[in-house]
N, C-alpha and C positions, 0 to 999 in steps of 0.2 A: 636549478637556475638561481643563482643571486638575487636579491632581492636589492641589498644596498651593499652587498664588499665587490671585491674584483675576484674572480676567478682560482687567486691561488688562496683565498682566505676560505673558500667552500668545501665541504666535509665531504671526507674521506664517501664515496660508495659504500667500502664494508661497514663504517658506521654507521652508514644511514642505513643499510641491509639491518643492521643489528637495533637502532632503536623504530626502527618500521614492525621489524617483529614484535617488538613487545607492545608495540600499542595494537599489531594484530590479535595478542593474547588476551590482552584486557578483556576483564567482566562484560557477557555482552549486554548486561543494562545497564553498565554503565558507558558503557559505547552509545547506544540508543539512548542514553540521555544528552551525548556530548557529541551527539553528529556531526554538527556541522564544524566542530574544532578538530576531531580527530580526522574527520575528511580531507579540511583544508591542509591539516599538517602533513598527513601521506602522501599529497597529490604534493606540496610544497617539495617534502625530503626526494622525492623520486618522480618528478615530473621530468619524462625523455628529451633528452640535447640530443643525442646522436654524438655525443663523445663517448668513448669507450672509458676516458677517465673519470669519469662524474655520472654515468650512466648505474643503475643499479643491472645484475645482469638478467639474461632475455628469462630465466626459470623466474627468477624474483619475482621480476615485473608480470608474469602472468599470474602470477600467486596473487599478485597487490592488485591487480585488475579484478579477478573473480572473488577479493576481499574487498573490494570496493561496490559491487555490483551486489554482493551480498547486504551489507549495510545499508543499499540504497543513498550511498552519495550519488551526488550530480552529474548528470551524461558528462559536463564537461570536465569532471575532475578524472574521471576514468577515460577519458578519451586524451587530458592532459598525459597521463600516466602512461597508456597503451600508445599515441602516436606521436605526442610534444604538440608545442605550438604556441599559441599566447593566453594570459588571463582575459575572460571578460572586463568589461572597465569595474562591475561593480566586487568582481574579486580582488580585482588590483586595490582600487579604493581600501577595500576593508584591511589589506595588506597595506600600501603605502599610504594612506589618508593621515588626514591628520589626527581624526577619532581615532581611538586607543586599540590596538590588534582585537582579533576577535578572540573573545575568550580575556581577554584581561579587563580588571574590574582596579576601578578607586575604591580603598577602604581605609577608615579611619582607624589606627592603633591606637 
């Protein structure tokens, strides 16, 4: 689902199939250090429209569902992923707010 483009600016299904994989291969401490960003980002790359063009396919998404469930992301990120539907306001927030995305930091060079 777009966050801020319109629909023909949003990535390809097989790419988002391909970098979903690798962040399902990552180190799993360091996944369990980075839960809640690797969560939000899977549940973001492949969260269900019910379009066949932006949809990841129905094998994928049971892969990313029992990868999600493994990890202990949030009912509602697996439930994003497994049935569509909307953010909570305070996931939307952390996504559109005006604080800095989650996982991004200010640092002084």
């Amino acid at each position: 689902m777009p966050v801020y483009a319109t629909l023909q600016q949003v990535v390809a299904a097989t790419r988002v199939q391909a970098w979903s994989e690798k962040l399902m291969g990552m180190n799993v401490a360091r996944v369990e250090k980075n839960l809640a960003m690797v969560s939000l980002c899977l549940m973001q790359l492949s969260r269900r429209t019910d379009d066949r063009y932006r949809d990841v396919t129905r094998g994928f998404r049971e892969q990313l569902v029992m990868y999600l469930e493994e990890i202990g992301a949030s009912e509602l990120y697996v439930r994003l992923v497994r049935d569509g539907g909307r953010l909570d306001q305070e996931s939307e927030e952390s996504i559109v707010g005006d604080s800095l995305p989650l996982g991004f930091r200010l640092v002084n060079v």
